[in-house]
Every structure is written in C-alpha cells, then in structure tokens.
Backbone as a chain_set.jsonl record, in Angstrom:
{"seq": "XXXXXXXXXXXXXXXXXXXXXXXXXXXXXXXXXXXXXXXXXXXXXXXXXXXXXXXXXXXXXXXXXXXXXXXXXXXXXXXXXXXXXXXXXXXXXXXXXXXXXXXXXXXXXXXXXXXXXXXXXXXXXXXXXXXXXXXXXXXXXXXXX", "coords": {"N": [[15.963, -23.607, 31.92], [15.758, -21.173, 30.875], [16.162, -21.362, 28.143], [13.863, -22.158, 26.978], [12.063, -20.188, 27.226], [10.202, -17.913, 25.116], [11.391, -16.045, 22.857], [11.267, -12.395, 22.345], [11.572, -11.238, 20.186], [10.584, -13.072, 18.186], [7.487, -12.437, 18.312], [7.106, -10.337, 17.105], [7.604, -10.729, 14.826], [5.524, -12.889, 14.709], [2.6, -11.287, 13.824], [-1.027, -10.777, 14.615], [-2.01, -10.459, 12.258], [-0.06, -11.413, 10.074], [-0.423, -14.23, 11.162], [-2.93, -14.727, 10.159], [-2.156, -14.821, 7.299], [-0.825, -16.522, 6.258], [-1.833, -19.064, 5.876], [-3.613, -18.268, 3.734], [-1.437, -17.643, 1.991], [-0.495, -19.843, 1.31], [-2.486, -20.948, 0.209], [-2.618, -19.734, -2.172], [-0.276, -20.184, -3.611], [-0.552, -22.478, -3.943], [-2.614, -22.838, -5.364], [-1.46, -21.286, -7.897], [0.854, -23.069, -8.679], [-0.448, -25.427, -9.251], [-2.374, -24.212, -11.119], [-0.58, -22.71, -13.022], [0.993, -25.157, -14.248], [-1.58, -26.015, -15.994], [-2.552, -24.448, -17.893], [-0.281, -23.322, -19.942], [0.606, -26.164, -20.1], [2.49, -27.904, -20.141], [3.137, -29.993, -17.732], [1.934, -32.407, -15.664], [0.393, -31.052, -13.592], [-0.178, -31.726, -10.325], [2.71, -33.034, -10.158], [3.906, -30.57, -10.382], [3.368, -29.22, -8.149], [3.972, -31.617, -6.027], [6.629, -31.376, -6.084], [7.662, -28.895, -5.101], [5.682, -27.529, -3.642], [6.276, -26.381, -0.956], [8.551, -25.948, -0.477], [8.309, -23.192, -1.96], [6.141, -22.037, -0.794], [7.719, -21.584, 1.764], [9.579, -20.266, 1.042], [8.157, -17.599, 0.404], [6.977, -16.418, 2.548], [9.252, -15.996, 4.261], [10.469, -13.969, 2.414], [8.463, -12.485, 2.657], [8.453, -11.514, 4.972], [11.455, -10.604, 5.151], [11.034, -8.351, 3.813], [9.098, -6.866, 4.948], [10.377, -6.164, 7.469], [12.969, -5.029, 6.367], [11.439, -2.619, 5.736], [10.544, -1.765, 7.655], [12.252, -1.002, 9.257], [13.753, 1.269, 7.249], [11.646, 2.85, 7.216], [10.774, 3.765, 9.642], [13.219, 5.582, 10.387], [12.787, 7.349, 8.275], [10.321, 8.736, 9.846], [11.948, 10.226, 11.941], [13.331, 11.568, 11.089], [11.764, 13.345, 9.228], [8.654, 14.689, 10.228], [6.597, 15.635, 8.365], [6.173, 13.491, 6.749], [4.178, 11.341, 8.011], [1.071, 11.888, 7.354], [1.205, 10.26, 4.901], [2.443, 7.819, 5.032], [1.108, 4.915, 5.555], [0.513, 4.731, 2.99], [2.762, 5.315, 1.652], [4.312, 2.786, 2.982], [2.595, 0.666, 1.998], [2.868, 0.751, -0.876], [6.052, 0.785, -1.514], [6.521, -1.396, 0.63], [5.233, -3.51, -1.666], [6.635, -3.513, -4.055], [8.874, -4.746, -2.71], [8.514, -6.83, -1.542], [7.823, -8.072, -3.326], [9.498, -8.563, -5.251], [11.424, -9.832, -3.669], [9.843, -11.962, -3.282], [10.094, -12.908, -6.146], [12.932, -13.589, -6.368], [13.351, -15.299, -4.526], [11.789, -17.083, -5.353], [12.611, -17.905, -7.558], [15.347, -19.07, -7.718], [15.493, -20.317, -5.167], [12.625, -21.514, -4.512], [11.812, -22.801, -6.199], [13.648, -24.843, -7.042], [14.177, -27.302, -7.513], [12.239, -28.375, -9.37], [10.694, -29.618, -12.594], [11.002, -28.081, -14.243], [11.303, -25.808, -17.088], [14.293, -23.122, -17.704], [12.778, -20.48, -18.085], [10.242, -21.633, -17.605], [10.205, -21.31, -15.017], [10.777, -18.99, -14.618], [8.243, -17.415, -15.304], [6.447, -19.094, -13.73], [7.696, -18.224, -10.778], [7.518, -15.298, -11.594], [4.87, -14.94, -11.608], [4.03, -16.025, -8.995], [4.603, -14.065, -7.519], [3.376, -11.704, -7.887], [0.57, -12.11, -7.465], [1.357, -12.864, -4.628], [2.388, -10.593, -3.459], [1.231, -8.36, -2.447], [-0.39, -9.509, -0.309], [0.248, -9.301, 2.397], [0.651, -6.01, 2.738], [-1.564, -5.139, 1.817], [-3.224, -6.305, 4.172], [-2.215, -4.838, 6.109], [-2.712, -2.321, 5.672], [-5.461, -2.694, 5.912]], "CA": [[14.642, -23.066, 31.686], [16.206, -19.862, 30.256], [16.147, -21.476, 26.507], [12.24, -22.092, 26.971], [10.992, -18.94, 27.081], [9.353, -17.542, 23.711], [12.469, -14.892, 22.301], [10.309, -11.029, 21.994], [11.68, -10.99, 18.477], [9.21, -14.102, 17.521], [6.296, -11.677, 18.574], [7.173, -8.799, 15.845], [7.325, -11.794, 13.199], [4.301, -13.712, 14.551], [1.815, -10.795, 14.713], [-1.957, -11.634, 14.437], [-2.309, -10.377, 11.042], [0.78, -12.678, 9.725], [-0.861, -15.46, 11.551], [-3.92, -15.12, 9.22], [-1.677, -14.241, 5.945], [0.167, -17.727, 6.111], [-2.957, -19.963, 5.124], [-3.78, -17.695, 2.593], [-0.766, -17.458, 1.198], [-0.338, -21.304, 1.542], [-3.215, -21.281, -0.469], [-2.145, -18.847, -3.572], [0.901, -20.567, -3.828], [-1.003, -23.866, -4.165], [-3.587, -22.244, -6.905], [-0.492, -20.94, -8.987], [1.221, -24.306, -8.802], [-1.753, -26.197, -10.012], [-2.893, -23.749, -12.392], [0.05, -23.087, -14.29], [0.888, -26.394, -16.015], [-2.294, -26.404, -17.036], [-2.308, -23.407, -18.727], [0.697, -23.287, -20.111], [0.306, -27.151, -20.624], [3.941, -28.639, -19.662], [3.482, -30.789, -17.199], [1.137, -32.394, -14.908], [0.0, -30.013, -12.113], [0.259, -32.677, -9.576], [3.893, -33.058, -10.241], [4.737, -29.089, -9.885], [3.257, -28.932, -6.776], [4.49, -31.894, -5.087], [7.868, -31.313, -5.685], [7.462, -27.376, -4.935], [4.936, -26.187, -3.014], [7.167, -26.549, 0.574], [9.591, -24.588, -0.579], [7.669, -22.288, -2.938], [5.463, -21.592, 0.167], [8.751, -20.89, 2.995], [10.678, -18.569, 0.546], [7.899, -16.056, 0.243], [6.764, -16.301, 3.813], [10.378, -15.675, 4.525], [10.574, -12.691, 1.458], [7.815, -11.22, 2.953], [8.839, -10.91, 6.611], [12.117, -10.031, 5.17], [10.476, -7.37, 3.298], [8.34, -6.028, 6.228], [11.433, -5.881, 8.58], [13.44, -4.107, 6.162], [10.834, -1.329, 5.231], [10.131, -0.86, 9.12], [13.813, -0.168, 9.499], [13.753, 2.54, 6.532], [10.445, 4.338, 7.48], [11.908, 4.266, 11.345], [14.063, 6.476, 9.989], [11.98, 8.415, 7.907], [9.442, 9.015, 10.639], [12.518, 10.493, 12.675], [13.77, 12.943, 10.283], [10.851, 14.511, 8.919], [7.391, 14.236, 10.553], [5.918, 15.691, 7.461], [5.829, 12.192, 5.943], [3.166, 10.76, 8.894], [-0.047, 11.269, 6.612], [1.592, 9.45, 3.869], [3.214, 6.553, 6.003], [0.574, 3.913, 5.537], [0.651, 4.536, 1.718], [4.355, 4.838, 1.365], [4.545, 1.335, 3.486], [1.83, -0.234, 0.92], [3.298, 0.883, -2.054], [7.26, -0.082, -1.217], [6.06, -3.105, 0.432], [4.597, -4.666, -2.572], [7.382, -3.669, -4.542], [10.129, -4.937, -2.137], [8.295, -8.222, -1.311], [7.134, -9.049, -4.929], [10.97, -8.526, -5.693], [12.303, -10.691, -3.188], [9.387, -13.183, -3.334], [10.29, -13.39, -7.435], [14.118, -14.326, -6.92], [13.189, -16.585, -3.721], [11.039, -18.568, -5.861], [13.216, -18.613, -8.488], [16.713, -19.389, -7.346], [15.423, -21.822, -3.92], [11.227, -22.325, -4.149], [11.408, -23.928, -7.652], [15.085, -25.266, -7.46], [14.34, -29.005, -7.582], [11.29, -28.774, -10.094], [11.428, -30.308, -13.397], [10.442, -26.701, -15.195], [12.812, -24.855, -17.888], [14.42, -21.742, -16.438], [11.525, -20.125, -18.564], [8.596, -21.913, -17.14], [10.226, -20.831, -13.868], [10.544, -17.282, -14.869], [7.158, -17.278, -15.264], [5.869, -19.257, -12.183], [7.967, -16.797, -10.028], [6.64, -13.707, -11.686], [2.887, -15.424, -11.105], [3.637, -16.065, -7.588], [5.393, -12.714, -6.654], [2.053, -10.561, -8.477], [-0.227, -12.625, -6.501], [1.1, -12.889, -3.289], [3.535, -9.697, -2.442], [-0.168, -7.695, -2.488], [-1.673, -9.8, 0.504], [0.976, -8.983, 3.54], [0.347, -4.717, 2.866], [-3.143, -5.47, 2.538], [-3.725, -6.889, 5.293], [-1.574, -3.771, 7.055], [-3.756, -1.148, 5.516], [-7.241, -2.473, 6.349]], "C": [[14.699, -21.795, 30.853], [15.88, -20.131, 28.483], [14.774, -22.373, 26.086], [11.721, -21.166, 26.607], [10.727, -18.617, 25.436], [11.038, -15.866, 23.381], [11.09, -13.661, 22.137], [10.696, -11.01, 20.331], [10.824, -11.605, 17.825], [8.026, -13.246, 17.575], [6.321, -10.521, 17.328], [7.036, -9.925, 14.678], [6.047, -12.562, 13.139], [3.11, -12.743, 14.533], [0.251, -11.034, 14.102], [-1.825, -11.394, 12.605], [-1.51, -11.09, 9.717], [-0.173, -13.488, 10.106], [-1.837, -15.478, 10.425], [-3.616, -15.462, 7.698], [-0.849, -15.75, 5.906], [-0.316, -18.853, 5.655], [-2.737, -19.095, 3.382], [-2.903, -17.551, 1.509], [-0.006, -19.416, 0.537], [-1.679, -21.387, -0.053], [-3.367, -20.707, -2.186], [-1.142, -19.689, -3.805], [0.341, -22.293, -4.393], [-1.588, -23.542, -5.755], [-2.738, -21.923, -7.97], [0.266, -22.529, -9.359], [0.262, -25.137, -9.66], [-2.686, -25.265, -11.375], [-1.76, -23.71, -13.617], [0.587, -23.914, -15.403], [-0.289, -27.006, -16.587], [-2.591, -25.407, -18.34], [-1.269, -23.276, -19.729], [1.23, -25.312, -20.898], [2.025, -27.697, -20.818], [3.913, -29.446, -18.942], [2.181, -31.003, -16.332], [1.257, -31.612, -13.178], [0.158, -30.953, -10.819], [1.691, -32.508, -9.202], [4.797, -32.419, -9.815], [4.465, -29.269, -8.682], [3.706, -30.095, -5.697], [5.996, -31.705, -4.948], [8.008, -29.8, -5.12], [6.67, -26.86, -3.654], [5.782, -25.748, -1.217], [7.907, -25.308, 0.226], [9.532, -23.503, -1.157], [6.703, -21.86, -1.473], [6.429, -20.793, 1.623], [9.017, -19.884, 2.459], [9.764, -17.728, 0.401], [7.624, -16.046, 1.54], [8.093, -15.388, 4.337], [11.14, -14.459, 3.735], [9.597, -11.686, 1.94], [8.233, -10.562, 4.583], [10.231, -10.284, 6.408], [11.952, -8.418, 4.4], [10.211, -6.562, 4.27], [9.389, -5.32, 7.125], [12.19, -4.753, 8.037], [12.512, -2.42, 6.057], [10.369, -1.095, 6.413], [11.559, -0.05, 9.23], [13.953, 1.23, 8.604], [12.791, 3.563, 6.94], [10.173, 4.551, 9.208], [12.408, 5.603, 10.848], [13.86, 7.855, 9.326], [11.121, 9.497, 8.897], [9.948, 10.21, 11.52], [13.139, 11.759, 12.315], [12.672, 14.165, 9.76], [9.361, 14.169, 10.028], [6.356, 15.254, 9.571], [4.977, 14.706, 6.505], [4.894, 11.54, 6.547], [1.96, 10.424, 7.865], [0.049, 10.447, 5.523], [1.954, 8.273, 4.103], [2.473, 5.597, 4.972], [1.053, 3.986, 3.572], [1.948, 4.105, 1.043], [4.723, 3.479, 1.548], [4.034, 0.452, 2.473], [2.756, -0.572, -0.221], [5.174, 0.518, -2.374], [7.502, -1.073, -0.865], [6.126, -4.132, -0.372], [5.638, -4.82, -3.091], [8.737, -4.604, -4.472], [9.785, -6.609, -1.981], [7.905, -8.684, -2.659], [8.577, -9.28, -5.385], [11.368, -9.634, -5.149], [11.657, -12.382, -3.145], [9.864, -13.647, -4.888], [12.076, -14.271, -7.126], [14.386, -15.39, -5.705], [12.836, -17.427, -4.122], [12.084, -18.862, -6.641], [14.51, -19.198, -8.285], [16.249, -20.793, -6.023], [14.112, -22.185, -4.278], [11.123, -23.239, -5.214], [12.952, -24.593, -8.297], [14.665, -26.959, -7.994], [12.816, -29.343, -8.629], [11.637, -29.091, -11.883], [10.768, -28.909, -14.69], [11.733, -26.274, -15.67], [13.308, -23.91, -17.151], [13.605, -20.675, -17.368], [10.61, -20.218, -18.026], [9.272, -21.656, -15.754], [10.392, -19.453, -13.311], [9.269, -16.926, -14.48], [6.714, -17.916, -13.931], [6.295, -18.464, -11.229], [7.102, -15.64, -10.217], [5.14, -13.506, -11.361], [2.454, -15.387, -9.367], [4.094, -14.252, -6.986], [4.184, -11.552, -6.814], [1.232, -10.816, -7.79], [-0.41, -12.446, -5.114], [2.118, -11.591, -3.003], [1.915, -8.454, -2.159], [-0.629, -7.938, -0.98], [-0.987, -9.14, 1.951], [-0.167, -7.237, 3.623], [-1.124, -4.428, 2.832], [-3.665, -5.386, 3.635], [-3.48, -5.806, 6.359], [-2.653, -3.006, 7.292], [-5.246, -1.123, 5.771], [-7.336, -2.123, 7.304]], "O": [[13.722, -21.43, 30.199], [15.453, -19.257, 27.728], [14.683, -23.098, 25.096], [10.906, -21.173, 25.685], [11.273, -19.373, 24.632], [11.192, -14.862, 24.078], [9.98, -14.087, 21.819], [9.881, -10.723, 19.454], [10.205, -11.036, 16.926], [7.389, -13.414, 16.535], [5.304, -10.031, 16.837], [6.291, -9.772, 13.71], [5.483, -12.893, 12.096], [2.256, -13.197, 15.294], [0.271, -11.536, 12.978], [-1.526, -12.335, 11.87], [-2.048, -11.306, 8.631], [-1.043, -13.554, 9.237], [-1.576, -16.348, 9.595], [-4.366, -16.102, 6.96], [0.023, -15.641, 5.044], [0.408, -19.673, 5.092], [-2.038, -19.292, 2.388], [-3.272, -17.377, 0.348], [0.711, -19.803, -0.386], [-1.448, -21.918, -1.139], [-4.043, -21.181, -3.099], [-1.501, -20.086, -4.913], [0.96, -23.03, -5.16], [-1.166, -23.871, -6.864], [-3.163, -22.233, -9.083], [0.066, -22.988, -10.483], [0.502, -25.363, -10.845], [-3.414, -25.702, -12.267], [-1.811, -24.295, -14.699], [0.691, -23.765, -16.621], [-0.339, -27.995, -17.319], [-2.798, -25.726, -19.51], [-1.884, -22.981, -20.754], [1.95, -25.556, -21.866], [2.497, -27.759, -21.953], [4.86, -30.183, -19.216], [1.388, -30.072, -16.196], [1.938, -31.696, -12.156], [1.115, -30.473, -10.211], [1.995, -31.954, -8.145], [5.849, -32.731, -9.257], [5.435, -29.525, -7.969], [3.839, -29.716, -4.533], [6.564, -31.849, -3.865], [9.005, -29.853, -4.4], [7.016, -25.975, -2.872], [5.584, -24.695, -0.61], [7.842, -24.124, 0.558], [10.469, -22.71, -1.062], [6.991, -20.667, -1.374], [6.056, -19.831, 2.295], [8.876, -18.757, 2.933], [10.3, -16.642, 0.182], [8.459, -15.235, 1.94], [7.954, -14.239, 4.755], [12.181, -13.975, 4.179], [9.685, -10.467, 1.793], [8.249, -9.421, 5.045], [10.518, -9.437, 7.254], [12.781, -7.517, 4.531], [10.936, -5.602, 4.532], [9.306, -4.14, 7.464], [12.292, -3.699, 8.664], [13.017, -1.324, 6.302], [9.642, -0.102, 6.442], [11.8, 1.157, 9.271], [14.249, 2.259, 9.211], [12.983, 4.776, 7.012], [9.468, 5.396, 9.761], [11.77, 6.636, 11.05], [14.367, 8.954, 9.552], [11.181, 10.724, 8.806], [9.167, 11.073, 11.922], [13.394, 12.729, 13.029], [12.727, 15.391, 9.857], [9.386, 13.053, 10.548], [5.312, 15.625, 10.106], [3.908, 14.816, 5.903], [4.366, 10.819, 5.7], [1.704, 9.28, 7.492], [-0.972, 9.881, 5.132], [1.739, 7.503, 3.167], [2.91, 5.403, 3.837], [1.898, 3.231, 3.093], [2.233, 3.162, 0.305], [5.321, 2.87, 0.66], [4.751, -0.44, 2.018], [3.266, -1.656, -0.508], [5.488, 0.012, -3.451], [8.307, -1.835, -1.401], [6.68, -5.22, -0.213], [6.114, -5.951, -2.987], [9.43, -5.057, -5.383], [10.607, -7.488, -2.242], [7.7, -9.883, -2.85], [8.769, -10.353, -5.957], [11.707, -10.544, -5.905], [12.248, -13.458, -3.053], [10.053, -14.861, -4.959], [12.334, -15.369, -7.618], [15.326, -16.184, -5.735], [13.152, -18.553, -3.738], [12.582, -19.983, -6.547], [14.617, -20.156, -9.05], [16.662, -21.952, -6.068], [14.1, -23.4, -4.473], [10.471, -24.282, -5.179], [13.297, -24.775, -9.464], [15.126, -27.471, -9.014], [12.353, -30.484, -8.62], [12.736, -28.802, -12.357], [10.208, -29.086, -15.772], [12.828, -26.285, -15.108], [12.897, -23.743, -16.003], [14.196, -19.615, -17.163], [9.917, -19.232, -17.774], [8.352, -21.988, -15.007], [10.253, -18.947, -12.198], [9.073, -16.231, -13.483], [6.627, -17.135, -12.983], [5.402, -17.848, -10.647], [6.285, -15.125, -9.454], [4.463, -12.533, -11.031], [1.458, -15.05, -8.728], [3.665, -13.62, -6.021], [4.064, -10.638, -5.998], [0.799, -9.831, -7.192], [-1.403, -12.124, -4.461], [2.754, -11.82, -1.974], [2.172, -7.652, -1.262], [-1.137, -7.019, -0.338], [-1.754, -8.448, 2.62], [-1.243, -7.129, 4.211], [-1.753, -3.691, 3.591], [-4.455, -4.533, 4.041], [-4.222, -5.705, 7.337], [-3.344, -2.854, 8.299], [-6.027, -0.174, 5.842], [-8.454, -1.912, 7.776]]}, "num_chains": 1, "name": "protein.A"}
C-alpha cells in the first residue's frame, strides 16, 4: 500500500495554476504547428502536427517545470542571503523565468519535440523559436497575476 500513496513532490509540480497552464499550452503548441506550414508554406499542417504535437507538447511542459524548479532553487538562495531583494522577487522570477524556460523550451523542441518531423533543420529552427516566444511567457504569467 506504501507505493499508492501520491509522492509530496507531485504536489509542487501539480500546483493549481500548472493544472490550468497545460491545456493552454496544449493549445499554443497546436496553433504554432498548424500555422506554420502554412505560412511558411512547406508542408501540409496536418502532417506537422500529427507527427509532433505529443512530443512538441511534453518537452515544454517538462522545460517549463524544469525551469520553475531550477529558478526556485536560485531565488531560495537569494531570498536567504540578502532580504533586500523581497520587493523585486516576483519580477526577478518573471523576468528569468521566461528567459530560462523559452531557452530550454527552444532546444527541447528542437533536439526531441520535432525529432521525427519531416522539417529541414531550418524550418525547425524556426518552429522552436515560435514555440519557445509563445509559450515560455504563459507559466510566469500565470505566477504574477
């Protein structure tokens, strides 16, 4: 019964405001998929997204929680050394956030979310950099409201 219970670590990764950010981001990730080969005009949109969107949808989920986790661990730390930095927190968090998760969501997509799609390593430059502008925004968002 011991390897039932719910782990406390799942609770810091599931918390409500994730829960809401996982559609949404389900749903950017869809809109970029389907918009860019039409734009861009390479391939049928259909195509990108069924071979993609699965795994173009885990790796940022999984870039952004690894994002979040790390930049709690750094501004832990911060918090502990100075307490000058307090009124700045939320901003600091925003603004390293985006940076850290748009980073890691760009070379998640590009190296695993768009491994098996039939895009140049150009047109996957670009779909990365589309998804990472889009969605590394919505997590710190969602913090700061």
């Amino acid at each position: 019964m011991d390897g039932a219970m719910l782990p406390v670590w799942l609770l810091s990764l599931l918390a409500y405001s994730r829960v809401l950010l996982i559609p949404l981001h389900l749903v950017v990730d869809t809109l970029v998929l389907l918009l860019y080969p039409r734009a861009a005009k390479v391939m049928r949109p259909w195509d990108l997204l069924k071979n993609g969107i699965l795994r173009v949808w885990l790796s940022g989920i999984l870039a952004d929680v690894v994002a979040n986790q790390l930049l709690s661990r750094l501004l832990v730390g911060l918090i502990r050394e100075d307490s000058a930095v307090g009124p700045l927190l939320p901003l600091l968090w925003a603004a390293l956030g985006t940076l850290l998760a748009g980073g890691l969501t760009y070379f998640a997509n590009l190296y695993f979310g768009l491994e098996h799609t039939l895009l140049t390593q150009k047109q996957k430059h670009h779909v990365a950099l589309c998804l990472a502008v889009f969605t590394a925004p919505l997590l710190y968002a969602a913090i700061l409201a």
